[in-house]
C-alpha positions in Angstrom: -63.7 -98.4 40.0 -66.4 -100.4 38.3 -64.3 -101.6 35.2 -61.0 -101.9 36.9 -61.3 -105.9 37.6 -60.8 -107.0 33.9 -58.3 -109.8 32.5 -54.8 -108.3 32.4 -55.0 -106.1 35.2 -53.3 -106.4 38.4 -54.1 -107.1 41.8 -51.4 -104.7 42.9 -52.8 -102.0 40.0 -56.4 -102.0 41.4 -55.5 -101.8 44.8 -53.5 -98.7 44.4 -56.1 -97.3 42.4 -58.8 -97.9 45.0 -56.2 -96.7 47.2 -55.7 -93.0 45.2 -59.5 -93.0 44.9 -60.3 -92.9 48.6 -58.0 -90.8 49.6 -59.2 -88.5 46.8 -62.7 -88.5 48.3 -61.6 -87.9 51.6 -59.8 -84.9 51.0 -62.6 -84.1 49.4 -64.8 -84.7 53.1 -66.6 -87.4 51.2 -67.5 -90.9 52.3 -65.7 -94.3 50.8 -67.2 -97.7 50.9 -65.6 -100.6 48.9 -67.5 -104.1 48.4 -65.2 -106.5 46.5 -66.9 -109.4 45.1 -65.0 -112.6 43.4 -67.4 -113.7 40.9 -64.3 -115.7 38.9 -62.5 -117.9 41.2 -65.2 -117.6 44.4 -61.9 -116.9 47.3 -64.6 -115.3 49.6 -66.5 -119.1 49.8 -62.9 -121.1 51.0 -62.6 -122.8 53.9 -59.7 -121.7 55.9 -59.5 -125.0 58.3 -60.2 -127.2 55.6 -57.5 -125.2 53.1 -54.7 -126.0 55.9 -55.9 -129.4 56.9 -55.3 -130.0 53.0 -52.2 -128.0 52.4 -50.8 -129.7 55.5 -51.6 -133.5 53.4 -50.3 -131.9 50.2 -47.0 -131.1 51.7 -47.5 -127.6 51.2 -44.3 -125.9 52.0 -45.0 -125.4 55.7 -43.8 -121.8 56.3 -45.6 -120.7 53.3 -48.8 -122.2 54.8 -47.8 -120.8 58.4 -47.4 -116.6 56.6 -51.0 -117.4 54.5 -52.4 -118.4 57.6 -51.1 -114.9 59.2 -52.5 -113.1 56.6 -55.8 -114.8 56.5 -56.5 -115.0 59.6 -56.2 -111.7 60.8 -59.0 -109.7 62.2 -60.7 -107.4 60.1 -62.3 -104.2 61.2 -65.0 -101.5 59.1 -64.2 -98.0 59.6 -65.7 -94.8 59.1 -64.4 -90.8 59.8 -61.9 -92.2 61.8 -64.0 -94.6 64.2 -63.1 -98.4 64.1 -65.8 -101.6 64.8 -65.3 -104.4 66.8 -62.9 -107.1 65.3 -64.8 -109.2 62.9 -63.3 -113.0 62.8 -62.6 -114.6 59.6 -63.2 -118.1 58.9 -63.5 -118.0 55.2 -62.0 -116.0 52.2 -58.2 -115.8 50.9 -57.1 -112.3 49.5 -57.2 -112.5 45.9 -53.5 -110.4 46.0 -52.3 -112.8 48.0 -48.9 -115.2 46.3 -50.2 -118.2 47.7 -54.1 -117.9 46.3 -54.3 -119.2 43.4 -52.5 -122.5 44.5 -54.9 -122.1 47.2 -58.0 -122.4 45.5 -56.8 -125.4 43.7 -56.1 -127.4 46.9 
């Protein structure tokens, strides 16, 4: 929802409410498409080698920096009525929800 990403609001809160939304719409048999775009803190423009090369020189807490990388890293696929694309390989962007990204984008 367009006026869901104000100050205050959680991560957790919008996702679930994107969540309900889609689901609503497909009961429905209507389409869902979500385009999140960080115009505050700019997550989607990191550098994943660079942010562990750094964390690694920061003596970020190494098991911390091992889950992030997990997370991060993980292929991500588009979907539609049920059919999957290819896996699409990330090398930039940290999940806004994600513990660790806010120290991230700092590093």
């Amino acid at each position: 929802h367009w006026d869901d990403a104000v100050r205050g609001n959680s991560v957790l809160r919008s996702a679930m409410l994107r969540a309900l939304l889609d689901d609503c719409c497909v009961v429905d048999a209507g389409y869902v498409a979500n385009i999140l775009w960080d115009v505050e803190k700019f997550y989607d423009s990191i550098s994943l080698p660079l942010l562990f090369r750094r964390s690694a020189a920061l003596e970020f807490p190494p098991l911390a920096s091992a889950l992030s990388a997990m997370a991060y890293l993980g292929e991500r696929f588009i979907s539609a009525d049920g059919v999957f694309s290819e896996p699409i390989a990330v090398t930039t962007s940290i999940p806004a929800g994600c513990a660790n990204a806010n120290h991230a984008a700092h590093i």
